[in-house]
C-alpha positions as CSV (number, residue, x, y, z in Angstrom):
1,X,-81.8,-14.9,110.7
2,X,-84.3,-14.1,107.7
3,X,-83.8,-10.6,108.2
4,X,-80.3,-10.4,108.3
5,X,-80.4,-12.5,105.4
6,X,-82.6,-9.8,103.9
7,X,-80.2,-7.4,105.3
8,X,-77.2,-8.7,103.5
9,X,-78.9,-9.4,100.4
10,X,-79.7,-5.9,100.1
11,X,-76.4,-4.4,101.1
12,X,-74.5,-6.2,98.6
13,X,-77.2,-5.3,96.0
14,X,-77.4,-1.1,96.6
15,X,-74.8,-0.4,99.6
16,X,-74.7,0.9,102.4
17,X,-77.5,4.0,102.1
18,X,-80.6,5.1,104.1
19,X,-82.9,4.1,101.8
20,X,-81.9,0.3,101.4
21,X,-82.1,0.1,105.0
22,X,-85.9,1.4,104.6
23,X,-86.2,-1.0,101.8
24,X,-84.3,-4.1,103.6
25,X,-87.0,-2.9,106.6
26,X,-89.7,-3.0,104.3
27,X,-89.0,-6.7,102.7
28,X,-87.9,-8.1,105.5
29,X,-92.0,-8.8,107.3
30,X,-92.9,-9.9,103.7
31,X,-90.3,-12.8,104.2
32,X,-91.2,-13.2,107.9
33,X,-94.6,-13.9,106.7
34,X,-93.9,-16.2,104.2
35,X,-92.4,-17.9,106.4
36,X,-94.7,-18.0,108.9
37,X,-92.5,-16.4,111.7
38,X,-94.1,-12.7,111.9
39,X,-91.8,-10.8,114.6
40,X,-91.6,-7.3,113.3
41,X,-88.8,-5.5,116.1
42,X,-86.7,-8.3,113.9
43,X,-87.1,-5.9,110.8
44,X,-84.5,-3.5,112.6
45,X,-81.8,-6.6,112.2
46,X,-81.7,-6.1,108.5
47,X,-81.4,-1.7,109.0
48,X,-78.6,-2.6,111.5
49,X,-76.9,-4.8,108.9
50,X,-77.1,-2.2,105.8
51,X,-76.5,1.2,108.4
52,X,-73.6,-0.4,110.5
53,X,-72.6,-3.4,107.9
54,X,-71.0,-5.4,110.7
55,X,-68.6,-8.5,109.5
56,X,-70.6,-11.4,108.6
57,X,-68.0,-13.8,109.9
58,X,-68.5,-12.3,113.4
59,X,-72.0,-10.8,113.4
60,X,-74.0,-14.3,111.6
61,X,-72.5,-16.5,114.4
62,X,-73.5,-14.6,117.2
63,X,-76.9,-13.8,115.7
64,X,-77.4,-17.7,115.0
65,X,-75.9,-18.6,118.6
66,X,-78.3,-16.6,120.5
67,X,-81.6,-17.6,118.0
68,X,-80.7,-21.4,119.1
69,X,-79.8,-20.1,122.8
70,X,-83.6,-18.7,122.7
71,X,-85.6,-21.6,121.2
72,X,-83.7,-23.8,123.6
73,X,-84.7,-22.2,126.6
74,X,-88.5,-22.1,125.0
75,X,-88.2,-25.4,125.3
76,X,-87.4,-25.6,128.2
77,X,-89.3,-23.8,129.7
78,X,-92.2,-25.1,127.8
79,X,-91.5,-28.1,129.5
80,X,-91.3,-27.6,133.3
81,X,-95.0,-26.6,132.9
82,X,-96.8,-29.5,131.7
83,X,-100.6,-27.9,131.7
84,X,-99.6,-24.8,129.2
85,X,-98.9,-24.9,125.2
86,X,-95.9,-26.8,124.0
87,X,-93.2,-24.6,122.4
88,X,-92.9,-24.8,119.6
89,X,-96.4,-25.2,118.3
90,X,-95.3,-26.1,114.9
91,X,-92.1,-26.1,112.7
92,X,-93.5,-25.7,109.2
């Protein structure tokens, strides 16, 4: 979600162009760190937003539906096995 924030923010800043999608790449760890949620195959989220600049009505939903479709089955799986780490190990 940070990175198609990061994604968005730079589309409707410079366009749609090559190099605000290697920009948008480049910003988008910096705010993953910051955050504390490294993943960096998440940077290509915010080049797929500037390159293809999919609908945000349709492309934010699905995005959001399968993050919380993820951390839910984290959990649950982090569950049914009682002797490993809990997931998640913090939330801020």
């Amino acid at each position: 979600m940070l990175c198609a924030a990061v994604g968005y923010g730079a589309l409707a800043a410079f366009g749609s162009a090559p190099w605000v999608a290697a920009l948008a790449a480049g910003v988008a760890p910096a705010v993953m760190t910051m955050a504390r949620t490294p993943h960096s195959p998440a940077c290509a989220t915010a080049v797929v937003v500037v390159l293809r600049t999919p609908d945000p009505k349709t492309f934010v939903p699905l995005l959001a539906g399968s993050a919380v479709l993820l951390v839910l089955a984290g959990c649950a799986l982090s569950r049914t096995r009682p002797a490993t780490r809990r997931y998640p190990v913090y939330w801020w």
